[in-house]
N, C-alpha and C positions, 0 to 999 in steps of 0.2 A: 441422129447424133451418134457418133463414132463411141462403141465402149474405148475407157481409161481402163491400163492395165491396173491389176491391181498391185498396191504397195504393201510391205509387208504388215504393215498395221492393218488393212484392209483385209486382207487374208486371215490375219488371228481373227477380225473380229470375225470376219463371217463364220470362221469355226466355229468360235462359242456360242455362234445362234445356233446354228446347225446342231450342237449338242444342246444348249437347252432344249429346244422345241424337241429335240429327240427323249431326253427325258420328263420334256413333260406329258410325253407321248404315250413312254411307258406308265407314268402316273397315272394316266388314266385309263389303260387298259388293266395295271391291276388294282385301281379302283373298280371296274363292272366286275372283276374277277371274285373280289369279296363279297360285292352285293349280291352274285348269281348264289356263290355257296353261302351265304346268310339265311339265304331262302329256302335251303334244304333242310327239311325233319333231322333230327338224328333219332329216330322211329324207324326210319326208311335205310336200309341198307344194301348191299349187296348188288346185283345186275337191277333192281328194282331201283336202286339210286340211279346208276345210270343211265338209265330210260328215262329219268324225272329228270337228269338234266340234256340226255338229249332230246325231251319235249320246251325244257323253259328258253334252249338253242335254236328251234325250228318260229317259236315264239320272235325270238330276239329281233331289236329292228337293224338294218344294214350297217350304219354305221357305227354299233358297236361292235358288231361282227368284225367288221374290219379290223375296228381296235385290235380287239385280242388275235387278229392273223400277224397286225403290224409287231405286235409282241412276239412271237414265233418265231419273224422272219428275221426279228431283230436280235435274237437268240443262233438261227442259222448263220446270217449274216456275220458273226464271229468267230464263227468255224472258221473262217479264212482269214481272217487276221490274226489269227492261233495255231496256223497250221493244223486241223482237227479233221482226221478225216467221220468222226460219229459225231454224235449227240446223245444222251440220254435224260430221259424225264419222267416224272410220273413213280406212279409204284410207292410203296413203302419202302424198296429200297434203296429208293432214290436219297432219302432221308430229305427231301425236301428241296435238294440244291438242282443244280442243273448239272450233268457232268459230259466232259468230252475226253476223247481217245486223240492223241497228240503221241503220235511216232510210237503207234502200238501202246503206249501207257495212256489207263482211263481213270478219270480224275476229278474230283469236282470242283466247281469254278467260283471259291468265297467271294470273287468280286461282285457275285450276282442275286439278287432278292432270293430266299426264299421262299417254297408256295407251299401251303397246305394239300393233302392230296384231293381235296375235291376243287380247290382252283387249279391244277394241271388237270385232273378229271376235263375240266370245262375246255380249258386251252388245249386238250387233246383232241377232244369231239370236236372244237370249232372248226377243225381243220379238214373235216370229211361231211358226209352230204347224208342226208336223209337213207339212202338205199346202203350204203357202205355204214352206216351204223347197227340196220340192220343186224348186216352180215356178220357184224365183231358183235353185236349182242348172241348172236346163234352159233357162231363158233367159238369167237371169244379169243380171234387173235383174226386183223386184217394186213395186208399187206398195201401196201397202195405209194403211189408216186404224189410230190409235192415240186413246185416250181417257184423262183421266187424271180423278179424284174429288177434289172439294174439299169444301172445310165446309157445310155448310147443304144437300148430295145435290147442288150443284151441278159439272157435268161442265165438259170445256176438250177439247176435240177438234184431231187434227194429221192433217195429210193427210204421207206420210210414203213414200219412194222410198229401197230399197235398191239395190246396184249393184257393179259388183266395177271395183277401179281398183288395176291392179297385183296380180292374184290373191287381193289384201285386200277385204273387205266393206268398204263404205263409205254411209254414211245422210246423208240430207238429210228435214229433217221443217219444216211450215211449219205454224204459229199459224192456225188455223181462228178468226174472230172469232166470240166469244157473242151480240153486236149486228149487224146488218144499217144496214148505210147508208141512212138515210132516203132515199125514190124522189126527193123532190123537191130532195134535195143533187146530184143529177147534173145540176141544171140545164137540164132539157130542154125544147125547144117543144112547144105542147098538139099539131104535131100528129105531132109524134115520141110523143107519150104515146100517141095514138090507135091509130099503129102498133102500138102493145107491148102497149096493153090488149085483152084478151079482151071486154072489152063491147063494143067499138067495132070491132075486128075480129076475127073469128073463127077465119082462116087464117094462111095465109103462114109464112115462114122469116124469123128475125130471127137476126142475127148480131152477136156482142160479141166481136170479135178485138183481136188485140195480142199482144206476144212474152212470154213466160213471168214471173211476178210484176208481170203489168202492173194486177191489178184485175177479172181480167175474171171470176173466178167473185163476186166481190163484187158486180159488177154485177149479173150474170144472177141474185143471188141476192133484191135491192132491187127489181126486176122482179118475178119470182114472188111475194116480198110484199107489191107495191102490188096484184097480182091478188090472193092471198090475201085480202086485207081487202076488195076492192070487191066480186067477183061470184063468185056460187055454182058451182060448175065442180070438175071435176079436173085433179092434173096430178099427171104419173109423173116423176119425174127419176129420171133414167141418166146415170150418174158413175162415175169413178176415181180417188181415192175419194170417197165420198158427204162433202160438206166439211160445209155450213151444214144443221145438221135442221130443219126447218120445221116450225112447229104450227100444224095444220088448225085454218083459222079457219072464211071464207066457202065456201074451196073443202077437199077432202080431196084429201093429199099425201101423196103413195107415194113410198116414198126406194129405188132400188134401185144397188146397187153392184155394179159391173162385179167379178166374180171371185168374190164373195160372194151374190151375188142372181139372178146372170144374168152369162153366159159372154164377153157381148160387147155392144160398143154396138148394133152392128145387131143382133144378138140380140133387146139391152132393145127398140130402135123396134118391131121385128116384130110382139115378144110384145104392148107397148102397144097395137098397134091392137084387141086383143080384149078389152084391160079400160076401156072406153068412157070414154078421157079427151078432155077438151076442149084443154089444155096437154102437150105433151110437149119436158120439155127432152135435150138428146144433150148430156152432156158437151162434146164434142171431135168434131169432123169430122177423124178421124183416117187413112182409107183413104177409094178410089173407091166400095168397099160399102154403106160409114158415109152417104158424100156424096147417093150415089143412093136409098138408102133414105129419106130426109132428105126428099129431095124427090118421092118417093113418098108419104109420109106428109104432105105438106102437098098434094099434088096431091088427095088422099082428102079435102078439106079439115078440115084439123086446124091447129094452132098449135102451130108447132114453132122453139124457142131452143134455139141451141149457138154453141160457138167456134172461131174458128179460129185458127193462129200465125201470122198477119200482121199487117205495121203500118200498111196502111193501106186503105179499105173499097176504091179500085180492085184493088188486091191483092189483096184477098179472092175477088172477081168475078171475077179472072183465074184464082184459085186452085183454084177452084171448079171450073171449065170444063177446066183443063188436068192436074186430078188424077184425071181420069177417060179411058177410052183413046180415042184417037182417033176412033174408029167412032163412039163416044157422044156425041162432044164438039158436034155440031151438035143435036141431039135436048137433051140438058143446056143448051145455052145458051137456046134458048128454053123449057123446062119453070124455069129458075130466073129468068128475067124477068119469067115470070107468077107465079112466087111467091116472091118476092123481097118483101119490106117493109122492113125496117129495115134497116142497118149501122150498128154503132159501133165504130169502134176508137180505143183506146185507150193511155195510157202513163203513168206515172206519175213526174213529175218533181220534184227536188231542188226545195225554196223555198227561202224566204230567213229564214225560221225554223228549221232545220235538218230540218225532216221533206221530205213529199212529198206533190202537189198534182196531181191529175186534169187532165190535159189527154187532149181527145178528138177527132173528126172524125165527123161524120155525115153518114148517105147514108140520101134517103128515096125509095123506089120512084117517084117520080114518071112522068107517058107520057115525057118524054124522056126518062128515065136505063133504062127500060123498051126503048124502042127502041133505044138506043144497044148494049146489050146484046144485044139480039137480029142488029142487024146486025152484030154484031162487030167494034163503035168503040167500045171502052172505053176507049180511049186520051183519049175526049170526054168523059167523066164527073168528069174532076177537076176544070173549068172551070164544070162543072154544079152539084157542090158551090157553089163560088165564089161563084156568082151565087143563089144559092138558100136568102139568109139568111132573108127573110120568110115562107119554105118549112118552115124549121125546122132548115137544111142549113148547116156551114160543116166546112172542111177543117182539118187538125190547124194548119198554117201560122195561119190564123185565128184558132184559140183558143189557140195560143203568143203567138202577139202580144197578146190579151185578157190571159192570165195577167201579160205584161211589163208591159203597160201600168196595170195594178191594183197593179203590183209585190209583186207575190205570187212571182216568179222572175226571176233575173237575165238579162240576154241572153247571157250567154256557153252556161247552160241553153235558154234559146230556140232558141237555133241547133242544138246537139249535138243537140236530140232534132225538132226535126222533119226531116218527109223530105221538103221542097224548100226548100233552105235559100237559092239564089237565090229562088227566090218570097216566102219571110220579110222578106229585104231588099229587096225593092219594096215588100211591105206597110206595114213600119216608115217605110218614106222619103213613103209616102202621108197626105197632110192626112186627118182624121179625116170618115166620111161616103162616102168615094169609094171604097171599097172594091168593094162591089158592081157597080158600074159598071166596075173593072178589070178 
C-alpha cells in the first residue's frame, strides 16, 4: 500500500508524540539518575565517591545505561538548534544548570532540569568506559571524543574534556563541524598557499596557533583538505581528540587518537615516520619532547602541521625555543629557522552581526625573518611582518584594522583583541596606502 502524504494535522500530531515520548524519555532517565545518587553515603566523599559511582556504573544493566546516554545526547542534540558551539555540566560551578557558548557568549539554559552534582557526577561517568575512568580517577582530567547518530546514518562528533572542580566531575564538550571551511575562505596569499601545500613544498613546520576556541583545529583541518583534493600523498594526523574525520580523496588519511590509537603525541610522530607519509599533522606542541620531535621529523624532510597556545606568531617562535632546556635552546633555534615555513595565528572575534569573524596574523619563513631567528633577534620580526604585505605577511594589528574598516567589527572589538593595541592606533590614524612604509 502506497504511504498518504501527510496533512497538516498529521504532521502536528506526529510532533506531539515525538515530543512526548521524548520527554518521557527524559523522565526517566533522571528518574535512574536520582535513584543511583540515593544510594550514595554522604560519609563517602571526594575521588572515593567517585569510584563508588563508577562501580554502581560498571554494575548498571544496559538499558539504563542507554537511558542516561539518551539524556546527554539529548542535551548535545540542542547545541544545534541553539547555534552552541560548547556545552557545560557538572562541577559546582555549574550551579546545577546546563550551560552553552552561543556566538562566543556562555550562558546557562533555565529551559532545562536542574541536577545535583552527583546526578551529573553519574551522567558524566556514563559517558566513558571502564579503562578511561581509570585514567580521570589518576589524573583527574580526561580528554576523550563522544559521537552521537542521526537520521539518514548520519554522525555529529564532540571533542569532549572531563575534570574534577571541587571533588565534583565536571564536562565541557565542543561541536565538532560536519563541514570544513572552505581553504580559500581564509583568505590567504598564493604564497602563504605554497607554503602549506604538499605540491609546492615538501617539508617544513607550519604552525596555526592562538588561545583555546580560537579556530585553529578548523583551520589545520581546511588545510589537510585543500591537500586532500590537489595531490596524491599521505597523511597521519595525531590528535586529542581526533575532531574532523577526513575522507581519503587524492591522499589516504590515517586518523589516530592520542589515548586510543597511540599513547602520546610524540609517540604518534615516532611511530609515523615508519608508515611512509608525506603529511604529518601533531595535534598540539604540547611538551619540549612533543616540540623536538616536531623538528626531527621535519629535519627527515617531511611536512609537519601542529598548534600551538599562543597569540601571536613572534610568540610562537619564542615559544618554541624557550620550551625546551637551556642546553638545547641554541641547537633549536637554528634546526627551527631552517624549518620553519608558515605561522598563522589566529582569534576569533565578535562582529557586528552577532556571531564571529576570523582575524589572523601571518609569518612566512622568508631569509630575513630566517636570520633574525637564528641570531636571536626575534624581537625584529614583528616589523618584518609589517612590511611584508606583497610577501603574503601582515600582523594581527593589520587585519583588525581590515576587519574595522569593512565593518564587519566594531573598534571597541578592534582594540580588545589585538596584541599591540598602541600600534592599532597609529594604523587607524594612518591615510590609506601608507601602511607598508610605516
Amino acid at each position: 500500500m502506497a504511504l498518504q502524504p501527510q496533512t497538516p494535522q498529521s504532521q502536528t500530531a506526529s510532533s506531539t508524540t515525538a515530543s512526548t515520548e521524548l520527554q518521557a524519555a527524559i523522565n526517566e532517565a533522571q528518574k535512574i539518575l536520582r535513584e543511583v545518587a540515593a544510594q550514595l553515603p554522604a560519609t563517602v566523599t571526594g575521588l572515593e565517591r567517585q569510584m563508588m559511582i563508577g562501580d554502581m556504573l560498571t554494575r548498571m544493566d544496559e538499558t539504563s545505561k542507554i537511558k542516561l546516554l539518551s539524556l546527554t545526547n539529548n542535551f548535545l542534540t540542542r547545541m544545534f538548534a541553539v547555534n552552541a558551539s560548547d556545552i557545560d555540566m557538572g562541577g559546582y560551578g555549574s550551579q546545577g544548570f546546563i550551560w552553552y557558548r552561543i556566538f562566543g557568549a556562555k550562558k546557562p539554559d533555565p529551559s532545562l532540569s536542574k541536577y545535583t552534582p552527583d546526578e551529573t557526577n553519574v551522567l558524566i561517568q556514563s559517558l566513558i568506559g571502564e579503562r578511561q575512568r581509570t585514567y580521570l580517577y589518576e589524573n583527574r582530567n580526561l580528554d576523550f571524543s563522544h559521537m552521537i547518530h542521526g537520521e539518514n546514518g548520519e554522525f555529529r562528533r564532540f571533542r569532549a574534556d572531563a575534570y574534577f572542580d571541587l571533588d565534583q566531575l565536571a564536562l565541557n564538550m565542543r561541536a565538532i563541524n560536519n563541514t570544513i571551511r572552505p581553504y580559500k575562505n581564509l583568505e590567504l596569499h598564493a604564497n602563504v598557499t605554497k607554503a602549506l601545500s604538499l605540491a609546492h613544498t615538501k617539508d617544513g613546520l607550519v604552525l596555526v596557533t592562538g588561545i583555546t576556541g580560537s579556530g585553529k583545529s578548523s583551520t589545520l583541518d581546511a588545510i589537510i583538505d585543500a591537500n586532500n583534493h590537489s595531490v596524491d600523498g599521505h597523511i597521519v594526523i595525531i590528535a586529542s581528540p581526533i575532531e574532523y574525520v577526513h575522507k581519503s580523496d587524492k591522499c589516504i588519511i590515517r586518523h589516530r587518537e592520542v589515548g586510543r590509537d597511540v599513547l602520546s603525541f610524540k609517540d604518534g610522530a615516532v611511530q609515523a615516520l615508519r608508515q611512509d607519509p608525506d603529511i604529518i599533522m601533531v595535534g598540539e606542541l604540547r611538551d619540549p619532547q612533543t616540540i623536538l620531535t616536531a623538528l626531527e621529523i621535519t629535519d627527515s624532510g617531511h611536512k609537519v602541521f601542529s598548534t600551538l597556545h599562543t597569540a601571536s606568531a613572534v610568540e610562537s617562535i619564542d615559544r618554541i625555543i624557550g620550551e625546551t632546556p637551556s642546553v638545547e635552546q641554541e641547537r633549536v633555534r637554528n634546526r627551527l629557522a631552517d624549518t620553519i615555513r608558515c605561522v598563522i595565528s589566529q582569534k576569533l572575534v565578535p562582529s557586528l552581526d552577532g556571531k564571529r569573524v576570523l582575524a589572523k596574523e601571518v609569518l612566512l619563513a622568508v631569509p630575513s625573518v630566517r636570520a633574525a631567528i637564528k641570531n636571536n633577534n626575534t624581537g625584529e620580526i614583528y616589523q618584518m611582518i609589517t612590511e611584508g604585505f606583497e610577501q603574503g605577511m601582515f600582523t594581527m594589528e593589520q587585519d583588525l584594522k581590515r576587519l574595522y574598516t569593512q565593518k564587519k567589527i566594531s573598534l571597541e572589538n578592534a582594540m580588545n583583541y589585538s596584541n599591540n593595541k598602541r600600534r592599532l592606533q597609529q594604523l587607524l590614524q594612518m591615510q590609506p596606502g601608507t601602511e607598508a612604509q610605516a
